[in-house]
N, C-alpha and C positions, 0 to 999 in steps of 0.2 A: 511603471508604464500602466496607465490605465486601459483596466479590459477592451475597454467598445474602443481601443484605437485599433487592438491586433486585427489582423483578416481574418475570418472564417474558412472555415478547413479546407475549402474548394477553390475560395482565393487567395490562399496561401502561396508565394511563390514559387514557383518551379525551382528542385534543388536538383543536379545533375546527378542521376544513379539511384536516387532517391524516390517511393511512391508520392503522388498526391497529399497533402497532410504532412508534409513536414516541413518544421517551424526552423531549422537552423538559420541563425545569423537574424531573427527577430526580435531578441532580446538582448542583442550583442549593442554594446554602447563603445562612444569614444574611442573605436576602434580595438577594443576588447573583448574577447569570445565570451560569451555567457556561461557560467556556470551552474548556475538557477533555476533554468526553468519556466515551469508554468508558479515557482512560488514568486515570480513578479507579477504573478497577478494579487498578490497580497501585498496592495499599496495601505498608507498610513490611513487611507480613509475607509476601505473595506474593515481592515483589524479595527479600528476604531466602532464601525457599527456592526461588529461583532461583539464587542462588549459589551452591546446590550443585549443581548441574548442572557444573560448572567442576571438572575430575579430571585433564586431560590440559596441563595448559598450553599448548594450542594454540589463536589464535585466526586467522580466518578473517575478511578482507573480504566485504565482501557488495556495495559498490561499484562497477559496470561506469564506465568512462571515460567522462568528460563528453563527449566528442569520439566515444565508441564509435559510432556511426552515420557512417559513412565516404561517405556519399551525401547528396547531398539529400534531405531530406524533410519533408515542408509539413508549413504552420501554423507552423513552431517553427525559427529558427532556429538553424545548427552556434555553436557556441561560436570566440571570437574570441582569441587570446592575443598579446599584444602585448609584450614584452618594452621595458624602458628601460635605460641604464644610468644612476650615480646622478648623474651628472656633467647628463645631459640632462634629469633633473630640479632642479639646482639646484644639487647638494651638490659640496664640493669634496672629495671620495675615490672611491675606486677599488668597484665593486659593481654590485651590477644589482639592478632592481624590477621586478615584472612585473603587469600588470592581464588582467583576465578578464571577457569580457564573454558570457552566455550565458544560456539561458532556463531556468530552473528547470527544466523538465519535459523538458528535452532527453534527459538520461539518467537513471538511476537515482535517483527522486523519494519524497519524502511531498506525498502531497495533501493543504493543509491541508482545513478543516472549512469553509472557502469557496469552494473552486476549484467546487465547482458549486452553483448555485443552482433554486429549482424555476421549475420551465420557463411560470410563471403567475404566481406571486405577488413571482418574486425572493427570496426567502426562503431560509434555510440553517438550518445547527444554532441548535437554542434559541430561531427567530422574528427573528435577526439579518436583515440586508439591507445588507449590502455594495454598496460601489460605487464606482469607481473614486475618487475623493475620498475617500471616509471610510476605504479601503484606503491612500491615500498620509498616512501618518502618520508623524510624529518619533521617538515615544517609545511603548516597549510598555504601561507602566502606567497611559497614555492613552484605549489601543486597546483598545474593547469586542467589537468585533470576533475573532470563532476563529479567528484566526489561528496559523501555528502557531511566532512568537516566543514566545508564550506557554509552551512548553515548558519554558523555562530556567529561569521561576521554581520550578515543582515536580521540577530535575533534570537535563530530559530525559525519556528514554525508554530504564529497564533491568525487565526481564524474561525471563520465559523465551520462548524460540522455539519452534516445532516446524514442520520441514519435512515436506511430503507432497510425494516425488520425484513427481510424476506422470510423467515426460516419462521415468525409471528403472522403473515401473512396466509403463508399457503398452510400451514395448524387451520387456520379458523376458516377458510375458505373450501378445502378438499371438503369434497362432496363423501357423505360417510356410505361406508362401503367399497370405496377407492383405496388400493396399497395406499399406505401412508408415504409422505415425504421421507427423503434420507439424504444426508448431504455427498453421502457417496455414488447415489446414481447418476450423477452426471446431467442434475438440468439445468438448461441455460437459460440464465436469466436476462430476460432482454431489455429491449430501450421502452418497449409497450409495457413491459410488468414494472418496470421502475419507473415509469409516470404513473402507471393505475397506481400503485403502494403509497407516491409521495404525494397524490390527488388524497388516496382514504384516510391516508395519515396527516393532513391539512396544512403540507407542506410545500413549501414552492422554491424551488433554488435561485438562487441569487449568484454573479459574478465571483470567484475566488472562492467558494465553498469548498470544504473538503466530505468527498462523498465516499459516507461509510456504508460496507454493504453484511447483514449478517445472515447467513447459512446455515448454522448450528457446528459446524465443524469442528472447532476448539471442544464446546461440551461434551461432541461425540469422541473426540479425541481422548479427553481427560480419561474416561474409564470404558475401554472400548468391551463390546463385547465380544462372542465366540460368532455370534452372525454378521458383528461390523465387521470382523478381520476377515470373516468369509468376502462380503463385500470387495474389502482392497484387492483382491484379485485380479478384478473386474478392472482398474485401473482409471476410473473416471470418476470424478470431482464436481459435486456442482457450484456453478459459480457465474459470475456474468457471461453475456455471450460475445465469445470473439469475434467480431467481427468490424468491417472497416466502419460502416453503417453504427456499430457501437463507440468505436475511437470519434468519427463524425461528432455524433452526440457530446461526448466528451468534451469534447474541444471547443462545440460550442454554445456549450455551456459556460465555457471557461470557468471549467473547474481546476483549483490547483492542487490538487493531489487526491489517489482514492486508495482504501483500502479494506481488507475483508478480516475474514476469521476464519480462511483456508490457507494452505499452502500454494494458493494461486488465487490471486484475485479473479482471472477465466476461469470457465469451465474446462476440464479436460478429460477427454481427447478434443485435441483443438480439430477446428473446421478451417474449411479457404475464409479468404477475406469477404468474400460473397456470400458467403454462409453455406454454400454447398459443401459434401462429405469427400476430404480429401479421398485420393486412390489408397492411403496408406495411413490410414488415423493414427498409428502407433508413432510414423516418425516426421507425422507433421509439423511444421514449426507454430508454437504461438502468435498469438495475432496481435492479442492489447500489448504484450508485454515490449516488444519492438515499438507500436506505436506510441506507448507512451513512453517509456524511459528513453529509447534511440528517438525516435522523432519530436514528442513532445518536448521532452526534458520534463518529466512528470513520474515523482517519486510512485513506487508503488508499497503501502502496506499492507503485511499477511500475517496469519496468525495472532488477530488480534483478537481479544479477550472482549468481547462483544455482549456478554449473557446482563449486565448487572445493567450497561444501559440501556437494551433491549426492557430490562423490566421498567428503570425507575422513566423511560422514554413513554412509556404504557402506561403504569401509575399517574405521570402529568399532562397525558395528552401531548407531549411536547418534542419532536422529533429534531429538534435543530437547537445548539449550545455553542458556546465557546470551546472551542478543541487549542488544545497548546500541546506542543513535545518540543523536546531537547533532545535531541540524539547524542550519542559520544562524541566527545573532541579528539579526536584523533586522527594526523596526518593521511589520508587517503583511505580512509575507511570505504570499504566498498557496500557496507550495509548495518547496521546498527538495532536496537533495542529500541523504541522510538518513544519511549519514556512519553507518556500520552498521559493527556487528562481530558474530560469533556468536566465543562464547569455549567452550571445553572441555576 
């Protein structure tokens, strides 16, 4: 489906229960729920002039180590690696196997278009309702569910990228004498500071883009200090700014997928959709995160490993590449490793 046929987020049809901005049943064909997404906006001829972005034959991991969190840290546990040789598996030769036991969302992730449901109805992208059972499935061609094995049928996911340094940005711009940036104070990055960033960095978005955003987060992650853990107290994250006015943006842009190098693509503590301070910052619900994966159908990645194309995007002047990942094939995976390259 080509971008300029969808409606724009205000003429988006009316969906019953649903806010303004949401896309169910626009990408649904032949009488088939959609399971995709905004990656229908990655038609043969967008990936195709995306592949010219590709001049320098250098490509660039975008993957921070699954292990990269060197501390405890809840809800999710470290990854496990057990190494065998092949002998104590069975076989009679000389070799070693190794198994890996880890949480999808420990480090550098895609959220598929399930990992959150709305917080009332249980519901997701397209009116699906996932659940712990109808998640444990065998086979993908089975799986109605938006999951994101579904990827492999149409490919994966190759496009173009466009990074907005933020975390390169506000370094060279803070006025000296001002506290310094930190990705744990919770600022929000808006729809004005990611035009001014992609205006200084001579970049312009195009339909189907995958929009990378970097914070420093990961770097401050990797070897935190005794004032960063002070920080996490405090509980806020900076990151873009949630709001509907941001999902807006988003949408019409038609962008098909974004992701950061936090553990949340928003800022948090999250705001109303209007931007004003809920009554109860602590157990406000997210804003982008609902709009894009439940209404959009628009993966979200975190944790992603952002430092090395932050530099070599600075060393070439060059803020936009070919971006490719493969996520895991695995029957209802609800979120993956998102195995990323930016190519140039």
């Amino acid at each position: 489906m080509s971008p300029s046929s969808v409606p724009d987020f205000d003429d988006l049809p009316k969906v019953e229960g649903q806010p303004q901005g949401c896309a169910w049943g626009i990408f649904d064909k032949d009488g088939q729920k959609d399971v995709l997404g905004t990656l229908n906006f990655l038609t043969p001829p967008i990936v195709a002039a995306a592949a010219a972005e590709v001049k320098d034959g250098i490509s660039v991991s975008l993957n921070w180590p699954l292990n990269g969190i060197k501390f405890p840290f809840p809800f999710r546990k470290s990854p496990v690696h057990r190494v065998k040789t092949l002998r104590e598996g069975g076989m009679e030769m000389e070799g070693f196997d190794d198994e890996l036991d880890f949480n999808t969302q420990f480090s550098s992730q895609w959220d598929s278009l399930c990992h959150v449901t709305h917080h009332t109805s249980g519901l997701t992208y397209n009116g699906a309702k996932p659940t712990k059972e109808t998640l444990d499935v065998q086979s993908t061609p089975d799986n109605p569910l938006p999951t994101i094995d579904h990827w492999h049928a149409r490919g994966c996911l190759v496009g173009r990228g466009v990074l907005i340094d933020f975390q390169r940005y506000i370094d060279e711009t803070t006025p000296e004498g001002t506290p310094p940036y930190h990705p744990l104070d919770g600022y929000r990055i808006t729809v004005a500071d990611i035009e001014t960033i992609a205006k200084r960095q001579g970049v312009e978005f195009k339909p189907g883009d995958i929009l990378l955003v970097r914070t420093g987060y990961t770097e401050m992650l990797a070897a935190p200090t005794a004032a960063d853990f002070a920080k996490f107290a405090a509980q806020t994250l900076s990151g873009v700014h949630g709001t509907e006015e941001t999902a807006r943006w988003i949408w019409n842009r038609r962008i098909s997928a974004v992701a950061g190098d936090a553990h949340a693509f928003e800022a948090i503590p999250a705001v109303n959709p209007d931007g004003t301070a809920p009554a109860n910052p602590k157990s406000a619900p997210l804003v982008l995160h609902p709009y894009l994966l439940n209404h959009f159908g628009m993966s979200i990645g975190e944790l992603w490993d952002l430092k090395a194309l932050g530099e070599y995007c600075k060393k070439t002047g060059r803020y936009s590449f070919l971006l490719t990942s493969a996520p895991l094939n695995h029957p209802g995976l609800v979120a993956s490793p998102p195995n990323a390259i930016a190519i140039f």
